[in-house]
N, C-alpha and C positions, 0 to 999 in steps of 0.2 A: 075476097080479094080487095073489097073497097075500102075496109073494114081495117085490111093490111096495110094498102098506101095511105089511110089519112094518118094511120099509127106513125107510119114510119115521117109521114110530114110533120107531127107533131114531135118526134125527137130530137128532127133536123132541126127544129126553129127553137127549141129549148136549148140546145148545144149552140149554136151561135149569140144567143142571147145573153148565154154566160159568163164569156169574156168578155162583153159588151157592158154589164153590169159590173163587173171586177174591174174594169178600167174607170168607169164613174164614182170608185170608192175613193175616197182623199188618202193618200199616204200618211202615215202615221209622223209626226214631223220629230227629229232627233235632236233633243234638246242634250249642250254636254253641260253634266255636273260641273260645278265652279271650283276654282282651283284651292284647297285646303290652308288658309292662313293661320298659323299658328298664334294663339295670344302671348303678346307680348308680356313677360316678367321682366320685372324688374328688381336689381340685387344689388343691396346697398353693402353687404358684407366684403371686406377688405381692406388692403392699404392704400394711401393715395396718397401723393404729393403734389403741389400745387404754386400759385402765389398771386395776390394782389393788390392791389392800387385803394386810396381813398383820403380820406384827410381826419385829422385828428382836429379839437377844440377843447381849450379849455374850459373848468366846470368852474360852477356863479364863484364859489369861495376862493377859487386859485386865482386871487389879482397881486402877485407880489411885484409892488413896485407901478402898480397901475399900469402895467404895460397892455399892449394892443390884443384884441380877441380873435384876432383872425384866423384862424386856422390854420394846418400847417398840411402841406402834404406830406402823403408817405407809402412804402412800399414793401412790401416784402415776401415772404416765405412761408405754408401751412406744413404739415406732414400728420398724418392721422391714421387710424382704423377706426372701423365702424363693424356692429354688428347687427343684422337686422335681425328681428323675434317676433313673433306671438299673434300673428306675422306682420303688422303693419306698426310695429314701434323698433328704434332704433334706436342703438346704443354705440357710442363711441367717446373717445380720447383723441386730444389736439394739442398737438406744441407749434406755436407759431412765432414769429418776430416780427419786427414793421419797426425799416430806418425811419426817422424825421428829417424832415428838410427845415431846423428851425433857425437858421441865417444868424449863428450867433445871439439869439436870446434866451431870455431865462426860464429854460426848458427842455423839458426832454428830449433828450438825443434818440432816444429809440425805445419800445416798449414790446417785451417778448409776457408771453402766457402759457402755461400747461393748465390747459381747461376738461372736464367732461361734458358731453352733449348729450342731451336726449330729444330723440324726433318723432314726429308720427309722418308717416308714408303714406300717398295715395296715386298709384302710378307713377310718372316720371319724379313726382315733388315730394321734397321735403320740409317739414316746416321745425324748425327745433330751437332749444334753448341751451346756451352754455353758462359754464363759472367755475371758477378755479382762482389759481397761486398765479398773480401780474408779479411783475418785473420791472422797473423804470432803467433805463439806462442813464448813469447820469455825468460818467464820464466826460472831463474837461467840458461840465455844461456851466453856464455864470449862474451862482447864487447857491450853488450847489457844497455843499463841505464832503470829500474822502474822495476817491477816485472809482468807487465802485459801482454801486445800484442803490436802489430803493425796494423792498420786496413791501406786498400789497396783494390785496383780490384783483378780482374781475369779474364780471358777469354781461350777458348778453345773450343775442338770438337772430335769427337770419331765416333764409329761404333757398335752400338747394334747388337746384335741378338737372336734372341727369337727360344729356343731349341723345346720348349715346351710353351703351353699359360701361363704357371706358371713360366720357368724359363729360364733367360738370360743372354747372357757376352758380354762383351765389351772391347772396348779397349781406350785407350782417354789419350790427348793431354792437357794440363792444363798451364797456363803462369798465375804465380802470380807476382803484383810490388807491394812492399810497401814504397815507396818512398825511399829518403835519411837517413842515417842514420850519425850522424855528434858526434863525440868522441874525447875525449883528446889526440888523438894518429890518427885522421884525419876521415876523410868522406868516406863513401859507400853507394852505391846503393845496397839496400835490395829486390831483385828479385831471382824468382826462376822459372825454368823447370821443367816440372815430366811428366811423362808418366805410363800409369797405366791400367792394364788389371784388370775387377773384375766379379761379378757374382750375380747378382738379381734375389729375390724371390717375382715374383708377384702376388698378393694377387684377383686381377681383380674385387676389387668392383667397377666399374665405369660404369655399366648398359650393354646395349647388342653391340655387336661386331659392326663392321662396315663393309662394304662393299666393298674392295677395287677393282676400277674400273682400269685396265694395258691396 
């Protein structure tokens, strides 16, 4: 019998001891997974249309008539496609125009281009170079002979960046020659400088994104 109750004491004190010990164990604490961000691509493929601002300067040889060097403002209009590949180089075509504001002097009225560009991509940026067929406007300009244009190169290069998949600015560098220009009152070299910040809305039909591998 004695033999019975210390048993049966030593069950009792095991059984309450248990929940005793279960309650001094720390809860296991629930940490939530973080929320899955998808990485951003980036896709340069598509059309875009655009426009901007900057000023144009004449180059060392263009002094016809020793006139003033000061630059001119000017304005206008890009429209393009681009294609990105291989995956982080970029290919595209550009027709652009830029009025001048040249206040009646002996100068270009406006300067249009159909250019190609080629870029390399690294995230939102682009860094690229262009050239092509320049354009002088030269319509009702002084010193000018016909009523038409000047046809001539171009060449240049800029720095994109894409805010948004829709929409980006830039900034860029632009060298047009249009040869000699030879007059009853003597010869110039019909060249110009501009530099030019603007802002493209692109349209992104050009199929699915790309991959860019850093």
């Amino acid at each position: 019998m004695k033999s019975f109750l210390l048993g049966t004491v030593a069950l009792a004190a095991i059984g309450l001891a248990l929940p005793a010990n279960a309650a001094d164990l720390a809860a296991r604490p629930y940490t939530k997974a973080p929320a899955y961000v998808p990485p951003q691509i980036y896709n340069w493929t598509g059309f875009y249309l655009g426009g901007h601002v900057g000023g144009a300067f004449r180059g060392d040889d263009n002094n016809f008539l020793a006139g003033s060097r000061d630059g001119s403002f000017l304005g206008g209009v890009q429209v393009g496609y681009d294609n990105q590949f291989a995956p982080n180089w970029v290919f595209g075509i550009e027709a652009n125009y830029s009025f001048k504001d040249t206040n009646g002097n002996f100068a270009n009225r406006g300067l249009g281009s159909v250019t190609g560009r080629l870029g390399y991509t690294w995230g939102p940026a682009l860094l690229y170079v262009k050239g092509g067929y320049g354009w002088a406007d030269t319509r009702f300009s002084n010193g000018f002979a016909g009523t038409g244009g000047r046809d001539g190169y171009t060449v240049g290069g800029g720095l994109e960046y894409l805010f948004t998949q829709n929409w980006s600015g830039k900034i860029e560098y632009q060298y047009y020659d249009f040869g000699n220009v030879n007059t009853a009152l003597g010869s110039f070299r019909n060249d110009e400088h501009t530099v030019k910040a603007g802002i493209n809305y692109r349209f992104g039909w050009g199929g699915a994104p790309v991959v860019a591998k850093y």
